[in-house]
mmCIF file of the C-alpha atoms, coordinates in Angstrom:
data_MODEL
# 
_entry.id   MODEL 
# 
loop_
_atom_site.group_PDB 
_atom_site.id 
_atom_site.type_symbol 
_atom_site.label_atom_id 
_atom_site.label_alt_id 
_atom_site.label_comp_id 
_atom_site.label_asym_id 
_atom_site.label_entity_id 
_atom_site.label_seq_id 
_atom_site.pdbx_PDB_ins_code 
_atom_site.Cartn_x 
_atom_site.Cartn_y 
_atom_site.Cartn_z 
_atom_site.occupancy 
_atom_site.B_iso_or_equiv 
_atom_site.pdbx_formal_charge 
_atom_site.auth_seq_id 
_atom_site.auth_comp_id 
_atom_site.auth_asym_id 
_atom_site.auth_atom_id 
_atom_site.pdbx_PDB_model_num 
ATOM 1  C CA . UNK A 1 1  ? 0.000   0.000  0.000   1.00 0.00 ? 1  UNK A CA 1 
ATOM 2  C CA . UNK A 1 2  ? 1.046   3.560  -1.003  1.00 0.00 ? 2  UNK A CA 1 
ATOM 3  C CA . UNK A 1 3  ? 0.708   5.873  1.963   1.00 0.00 ? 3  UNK A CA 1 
ATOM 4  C CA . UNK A 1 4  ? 2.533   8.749  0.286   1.00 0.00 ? 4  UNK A CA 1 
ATOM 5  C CA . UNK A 1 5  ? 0.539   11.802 -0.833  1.00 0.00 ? 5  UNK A CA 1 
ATOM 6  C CA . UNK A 1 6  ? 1.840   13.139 -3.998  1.00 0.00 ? 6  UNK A CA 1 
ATOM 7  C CA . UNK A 1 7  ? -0.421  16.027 -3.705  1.00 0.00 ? 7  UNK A CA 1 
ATOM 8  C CA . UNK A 1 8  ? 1.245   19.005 -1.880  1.00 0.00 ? 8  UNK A CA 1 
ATOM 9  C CA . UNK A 1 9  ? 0.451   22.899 -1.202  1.00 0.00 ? 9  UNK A CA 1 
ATOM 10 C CA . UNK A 1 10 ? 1.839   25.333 -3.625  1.00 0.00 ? 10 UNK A CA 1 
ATOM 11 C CA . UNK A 1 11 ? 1.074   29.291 -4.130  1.00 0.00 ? 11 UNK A CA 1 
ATOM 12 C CA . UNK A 1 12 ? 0.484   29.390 -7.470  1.00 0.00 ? 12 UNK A CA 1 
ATOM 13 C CA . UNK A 1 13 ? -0.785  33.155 -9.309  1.00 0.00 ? 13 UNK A CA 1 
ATOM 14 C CA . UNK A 1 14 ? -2.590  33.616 -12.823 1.00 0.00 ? 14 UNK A CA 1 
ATOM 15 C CA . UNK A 1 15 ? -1.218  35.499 -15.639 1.00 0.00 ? 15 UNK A CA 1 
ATOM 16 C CA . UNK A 1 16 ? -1.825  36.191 -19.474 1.00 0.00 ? 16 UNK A CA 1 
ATOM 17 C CA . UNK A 1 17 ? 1.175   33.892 -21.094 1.00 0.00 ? 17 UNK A CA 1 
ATOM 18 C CA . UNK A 1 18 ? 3.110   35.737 -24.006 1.00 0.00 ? 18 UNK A CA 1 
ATOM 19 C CA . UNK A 1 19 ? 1.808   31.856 -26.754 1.00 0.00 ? 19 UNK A CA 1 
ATOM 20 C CA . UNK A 1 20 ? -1.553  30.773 -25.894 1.00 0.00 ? 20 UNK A CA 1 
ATOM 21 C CA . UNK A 1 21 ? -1.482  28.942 -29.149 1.00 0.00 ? 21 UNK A CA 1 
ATOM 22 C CA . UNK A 1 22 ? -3.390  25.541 -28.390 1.00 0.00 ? 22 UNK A CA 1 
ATOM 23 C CA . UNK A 1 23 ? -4.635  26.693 -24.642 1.00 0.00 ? 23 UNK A CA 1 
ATOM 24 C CA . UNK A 1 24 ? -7.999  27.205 -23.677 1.00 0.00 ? 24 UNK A CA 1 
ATOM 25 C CA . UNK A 1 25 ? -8.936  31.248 -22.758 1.00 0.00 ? 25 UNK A CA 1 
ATOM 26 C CA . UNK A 1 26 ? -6.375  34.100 -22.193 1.00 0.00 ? 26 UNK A CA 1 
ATOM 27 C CA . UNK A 1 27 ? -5.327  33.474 -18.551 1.00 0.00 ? 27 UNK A CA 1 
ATOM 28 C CA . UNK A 1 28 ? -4.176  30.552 -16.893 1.00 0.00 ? 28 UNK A CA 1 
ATOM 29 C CA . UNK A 1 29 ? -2.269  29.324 -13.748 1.00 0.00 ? 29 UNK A CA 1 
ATOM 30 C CA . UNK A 1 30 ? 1.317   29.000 -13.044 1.00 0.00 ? 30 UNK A CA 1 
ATOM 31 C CA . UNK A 1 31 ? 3.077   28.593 -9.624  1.00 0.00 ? 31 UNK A CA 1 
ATOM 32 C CA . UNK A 1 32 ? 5.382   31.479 -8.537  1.00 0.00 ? 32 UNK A CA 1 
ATOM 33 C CA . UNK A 1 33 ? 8.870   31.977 -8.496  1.00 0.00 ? 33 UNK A CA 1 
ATOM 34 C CA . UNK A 1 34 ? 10.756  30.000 -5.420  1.00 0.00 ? 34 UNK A CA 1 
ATOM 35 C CA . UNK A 1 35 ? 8.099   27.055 -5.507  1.00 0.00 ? 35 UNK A CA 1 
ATOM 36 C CA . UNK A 1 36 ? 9.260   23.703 -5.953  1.00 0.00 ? 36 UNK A CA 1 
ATOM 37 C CA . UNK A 1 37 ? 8.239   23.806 -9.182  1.00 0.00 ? 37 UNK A CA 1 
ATOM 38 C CA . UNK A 1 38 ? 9.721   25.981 -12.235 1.00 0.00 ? 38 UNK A CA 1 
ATOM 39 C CA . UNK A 1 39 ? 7.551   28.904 -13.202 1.00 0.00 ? 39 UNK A CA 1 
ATOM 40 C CA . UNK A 1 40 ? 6.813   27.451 -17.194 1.00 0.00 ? 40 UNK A CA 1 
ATOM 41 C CA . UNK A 1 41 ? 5.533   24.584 -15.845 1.00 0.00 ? 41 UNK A CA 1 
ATOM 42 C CA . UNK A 1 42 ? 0.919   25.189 -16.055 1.00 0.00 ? 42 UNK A CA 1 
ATOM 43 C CA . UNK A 1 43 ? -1.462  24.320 -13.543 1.00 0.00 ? 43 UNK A CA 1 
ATOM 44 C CA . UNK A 1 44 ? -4.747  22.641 -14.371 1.00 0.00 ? 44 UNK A CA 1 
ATOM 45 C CA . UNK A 1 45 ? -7.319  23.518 -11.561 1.00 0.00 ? 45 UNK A CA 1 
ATOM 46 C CA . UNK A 1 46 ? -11.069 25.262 -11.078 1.00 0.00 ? 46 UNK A CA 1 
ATOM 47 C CA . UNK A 1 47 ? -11.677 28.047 -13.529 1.00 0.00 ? 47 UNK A CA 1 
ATOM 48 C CA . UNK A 1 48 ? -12.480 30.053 -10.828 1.00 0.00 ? 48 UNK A CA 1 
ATOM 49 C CA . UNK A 1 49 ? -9.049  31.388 -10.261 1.00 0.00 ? 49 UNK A CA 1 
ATOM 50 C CA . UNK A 1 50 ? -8.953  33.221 -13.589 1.00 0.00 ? 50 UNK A CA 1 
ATOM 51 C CA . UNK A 1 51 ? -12.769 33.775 -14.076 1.00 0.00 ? 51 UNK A CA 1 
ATOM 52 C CA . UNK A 1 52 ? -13.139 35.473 -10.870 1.00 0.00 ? 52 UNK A CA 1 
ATOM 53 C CA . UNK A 1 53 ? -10.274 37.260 -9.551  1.00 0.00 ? 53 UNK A CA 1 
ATOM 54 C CA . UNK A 1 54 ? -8.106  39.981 -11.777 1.00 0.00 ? 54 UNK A CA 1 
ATOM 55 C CA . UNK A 1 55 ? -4.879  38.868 -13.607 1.00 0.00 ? 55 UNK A CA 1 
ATOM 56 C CA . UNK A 1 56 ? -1.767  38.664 -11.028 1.00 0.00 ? 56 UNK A CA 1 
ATOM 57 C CA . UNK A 1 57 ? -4.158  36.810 -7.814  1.00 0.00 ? 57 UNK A CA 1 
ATOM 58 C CA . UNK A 1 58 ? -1.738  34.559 -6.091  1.00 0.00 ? 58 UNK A CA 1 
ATOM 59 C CA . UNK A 1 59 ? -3.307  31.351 -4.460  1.00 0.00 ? 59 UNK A CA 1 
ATOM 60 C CA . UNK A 1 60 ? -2.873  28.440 -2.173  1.00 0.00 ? 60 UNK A CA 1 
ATOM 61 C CA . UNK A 1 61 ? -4.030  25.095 -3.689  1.00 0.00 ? 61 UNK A CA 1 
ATOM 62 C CA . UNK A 1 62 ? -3.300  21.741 -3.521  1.00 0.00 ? 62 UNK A CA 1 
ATOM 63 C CA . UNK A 1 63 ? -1.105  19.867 -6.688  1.00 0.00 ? 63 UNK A CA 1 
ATOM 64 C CA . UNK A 1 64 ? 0.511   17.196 -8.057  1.00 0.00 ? 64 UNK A CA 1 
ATOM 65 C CA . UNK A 1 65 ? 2.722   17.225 -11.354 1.00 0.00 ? 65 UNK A CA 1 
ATOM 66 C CA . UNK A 1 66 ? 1.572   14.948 -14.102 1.00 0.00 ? 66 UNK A CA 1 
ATOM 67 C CA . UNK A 1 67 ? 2.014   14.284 -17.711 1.00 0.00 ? 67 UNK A CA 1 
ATOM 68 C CA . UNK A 1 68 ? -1.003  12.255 -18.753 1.00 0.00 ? 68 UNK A CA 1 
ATOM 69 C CA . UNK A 1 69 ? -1.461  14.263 -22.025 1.00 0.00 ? 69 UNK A CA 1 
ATOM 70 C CA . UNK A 1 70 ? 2.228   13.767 -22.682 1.00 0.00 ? 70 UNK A CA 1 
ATOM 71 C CA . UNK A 1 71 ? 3.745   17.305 -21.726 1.00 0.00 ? 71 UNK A CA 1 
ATOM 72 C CA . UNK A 1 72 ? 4.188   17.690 -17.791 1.00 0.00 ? 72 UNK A CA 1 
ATOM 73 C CA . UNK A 1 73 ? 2.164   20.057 -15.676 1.00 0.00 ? 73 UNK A CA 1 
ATOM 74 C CA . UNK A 1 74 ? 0.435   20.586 -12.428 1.00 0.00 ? 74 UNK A CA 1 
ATOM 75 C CA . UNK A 1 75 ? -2.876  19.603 -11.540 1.00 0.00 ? 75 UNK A CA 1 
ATOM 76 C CA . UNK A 1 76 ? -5.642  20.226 -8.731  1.00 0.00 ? 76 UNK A CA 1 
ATOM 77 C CA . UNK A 1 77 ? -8.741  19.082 -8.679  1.00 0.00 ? 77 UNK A CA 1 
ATOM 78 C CA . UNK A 1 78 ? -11.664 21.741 -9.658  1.00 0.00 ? 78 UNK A CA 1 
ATOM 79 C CA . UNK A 1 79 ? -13.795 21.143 -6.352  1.00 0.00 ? 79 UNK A CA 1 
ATOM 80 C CA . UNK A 1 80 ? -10.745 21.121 -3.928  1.00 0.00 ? 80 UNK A CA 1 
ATOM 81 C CA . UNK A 1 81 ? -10.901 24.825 -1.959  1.00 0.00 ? 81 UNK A CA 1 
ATOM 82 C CA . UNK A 1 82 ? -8.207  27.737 -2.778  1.00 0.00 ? 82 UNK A CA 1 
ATOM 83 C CA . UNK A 1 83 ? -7.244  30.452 -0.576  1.00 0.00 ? 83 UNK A CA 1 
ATOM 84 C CA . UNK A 1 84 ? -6.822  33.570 -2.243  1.00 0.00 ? 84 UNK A CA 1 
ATOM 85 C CA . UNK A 1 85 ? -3.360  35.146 -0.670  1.00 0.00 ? 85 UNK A CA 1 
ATOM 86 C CA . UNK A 1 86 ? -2.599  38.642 -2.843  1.00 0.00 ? 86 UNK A CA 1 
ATOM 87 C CA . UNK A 1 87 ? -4.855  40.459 -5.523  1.00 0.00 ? 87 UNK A CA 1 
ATOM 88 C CA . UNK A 1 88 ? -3.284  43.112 -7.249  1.00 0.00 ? 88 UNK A CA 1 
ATOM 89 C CA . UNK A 1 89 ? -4.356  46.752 -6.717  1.00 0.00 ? 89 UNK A CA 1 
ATOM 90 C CA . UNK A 1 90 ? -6.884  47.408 -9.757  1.00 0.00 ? 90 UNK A CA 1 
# 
């Protein structure tokens, strides 16, 4: 039996990316700098985070990196809670 978790807590912040060639919408999710995880790398998770807060929020979820479609990235369930931590001044 497995009892390792490979889901762990990350701040992650969405952002307009400069190619958005073959993504879905103008914003998505990336985790920020000094994360264990490199900056390029995008985070699947609830639409909420870029539907509902301006460009530049920073949040806590939960991830895990996988590659299922073939190019790695990080992903969080939709229904799991966030907590919003920094929303730029508008």
């Amino acid at each position: 039996m497995n009892t390792q978790n490979p889901y762990q807590f990350i701040i992650v912040e969405s952002f307009i990316p400069s190619n958005t060639s073959g993504r879905h919408g103008p914003v998505h999710v990336r985790p920020i700098e000094g994360q264990p995880y490199p900056t390029s790398l995008f985070v699947e998770c609830s639409r909420d985070l870029v539907t509902k807060y301006p460009v530049g929020t920073q949040f806590k979820i939960r991830v895990k990196l996988t590659d299922r479609e073939g190019t790695p990235y990080l992903y969080s369930y939709f229904g799991w809670k966030y907590e919003v931590l920094l929303q730029p001044k508008i």
